[in-house]
N, C-alpha and C positions, 0 to 999 in steps of 0.2 A: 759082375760090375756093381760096383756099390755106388749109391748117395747117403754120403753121413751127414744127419743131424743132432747137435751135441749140445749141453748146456752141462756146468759141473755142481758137484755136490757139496764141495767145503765150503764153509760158513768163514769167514776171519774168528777172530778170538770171542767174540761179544753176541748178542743176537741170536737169532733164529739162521741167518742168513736167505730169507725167505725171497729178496729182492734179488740178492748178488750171493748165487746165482742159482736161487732154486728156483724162479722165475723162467731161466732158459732150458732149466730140466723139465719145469710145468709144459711148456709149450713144447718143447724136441719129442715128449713124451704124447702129449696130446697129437701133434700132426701126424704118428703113425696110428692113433689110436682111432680117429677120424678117419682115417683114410681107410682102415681094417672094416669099422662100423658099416663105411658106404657100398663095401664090397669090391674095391679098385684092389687091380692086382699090374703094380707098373712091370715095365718089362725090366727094373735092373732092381735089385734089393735095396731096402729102404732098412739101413743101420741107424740104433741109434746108440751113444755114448753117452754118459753120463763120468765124467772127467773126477778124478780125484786130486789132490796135491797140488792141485795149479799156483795154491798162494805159496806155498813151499816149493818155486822155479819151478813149476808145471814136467811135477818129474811122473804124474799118470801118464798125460800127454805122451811124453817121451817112451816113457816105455810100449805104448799102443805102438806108437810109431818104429821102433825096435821091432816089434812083431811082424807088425803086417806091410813093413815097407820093401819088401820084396814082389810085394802087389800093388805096388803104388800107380802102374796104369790102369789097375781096375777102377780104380778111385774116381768119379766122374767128379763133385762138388764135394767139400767139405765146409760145413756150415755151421756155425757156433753162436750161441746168444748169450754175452756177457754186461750187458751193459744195463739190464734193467728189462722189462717189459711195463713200460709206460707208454702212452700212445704212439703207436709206429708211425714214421713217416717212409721208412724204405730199408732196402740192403746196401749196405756197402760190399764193393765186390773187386777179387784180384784175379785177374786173369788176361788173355789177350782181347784187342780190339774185338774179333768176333763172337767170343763167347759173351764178351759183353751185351754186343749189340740180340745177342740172344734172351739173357736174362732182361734185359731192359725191352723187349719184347712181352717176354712172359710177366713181369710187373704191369703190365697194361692190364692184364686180367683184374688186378688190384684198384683198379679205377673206381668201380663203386663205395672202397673205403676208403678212399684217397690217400692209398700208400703206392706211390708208383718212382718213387725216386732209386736212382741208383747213384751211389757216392764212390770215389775214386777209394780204394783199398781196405779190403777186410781187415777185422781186428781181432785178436783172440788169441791168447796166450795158447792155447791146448790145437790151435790149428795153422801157427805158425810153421813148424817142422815141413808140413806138407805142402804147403801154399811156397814157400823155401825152392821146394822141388818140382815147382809145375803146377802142382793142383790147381785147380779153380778154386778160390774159397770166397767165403758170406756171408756177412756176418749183419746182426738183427738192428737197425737203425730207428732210437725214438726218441724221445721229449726226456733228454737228460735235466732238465727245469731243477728235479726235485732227487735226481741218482743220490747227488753229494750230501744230501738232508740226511738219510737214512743209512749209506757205503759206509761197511765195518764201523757201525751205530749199533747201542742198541737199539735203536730205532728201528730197525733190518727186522720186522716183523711181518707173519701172514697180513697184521691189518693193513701193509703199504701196500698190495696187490690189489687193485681193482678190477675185478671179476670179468667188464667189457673190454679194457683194454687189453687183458690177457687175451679175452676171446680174439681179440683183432692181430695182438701179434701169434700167435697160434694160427690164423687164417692167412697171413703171412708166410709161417713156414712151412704150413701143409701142401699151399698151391703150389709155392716154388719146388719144395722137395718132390711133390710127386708129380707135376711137368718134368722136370728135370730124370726123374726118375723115368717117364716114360715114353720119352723123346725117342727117335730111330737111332740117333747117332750120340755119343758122347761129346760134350764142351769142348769143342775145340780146342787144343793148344799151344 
């Protein structure tokens, strides 16, 4: 049984693409890497993806999903961070009433950094297909204020990263990925 955390690797034409979306690859990247460090070993596999092609119709996306969608109830969460890592305020999350009322559970852990919101429906080009099909998906919710400043800019520089709110959306998808990850029973569907 997998929980995927994903962020992709194209840049638009201009830029570094450091914000959109090497941001959700910083943190998809870091919360297995954190969780390796602590010594937690959850009980279902902790995948992560790094998406290619998504500006060009999210055709990585699709082919991942051509692969391994003949396992698609192993698939507990599918969770993507496209929007930035600027100060998080929560996950947007698609799934049923219960799995809901589960994650907006496990966001209560989040309390000390005051990201504890859950928003009606994931977004993310590269985890559409499977959310399509049942998945539970997740995707990373923050202070879009300043996204559009820098979105396929040159602007899209490592300088627009700020080093603590990465750390906080990173604390974000670690807890939830590996809760999630090492729950008794998979997200209800």
């Amino acid at each position: 049984q997998i929980v995927l955390v994903s962020g992709h690797l194209d840049s638009w034409d201009v830029g570094q693409g450091a914000m959109d979306d090497g941001g959700g690859a910083f943190i998809s990247w870091e919360a297995l890497s954190l969780i390796k460090d602590l010594g937690l070993r959850p009980k279902r596999t902790l995948r992560l993806v790094l998406w290619t092609a998504e500006e060009q119709g999210g055709i990585g996306a699709e082919q991942y999903y051509q692969l391994h969608k003949e396992n698609i109830s192993n698939f507990d969460i599918i969770m993507e961070s496209d929007e930035g890592t600027f100060r998080p305020s929560g996950l947007g999350f698609t799934g049923n009433a219960k799995a809901r009322d589960i994650v907006k559970e496990i966001m209560t852990l989040l309390q000390p950094i005051n990201v504890t919101d859950v928003y009606d429906d994931a977004d993310g080009t590269d985890i559409n297909y499977w959310m399509r099909n049942g998945v539970p998906g997740a995707s990373l919710r923050d202070d879009l204020s300043k996204y559009f400043w820098f979105h396929h800019s040159q602007g899209d520089m490592m300088t627009v990263q700020d080093p603590n709110q990465m750390n906080l959306c990173a604390a974000v998808w670690t807890i939830v990925s590996y809760v999630i990850a090492d729950m008794e029973e998979m997200l209800p569907r």
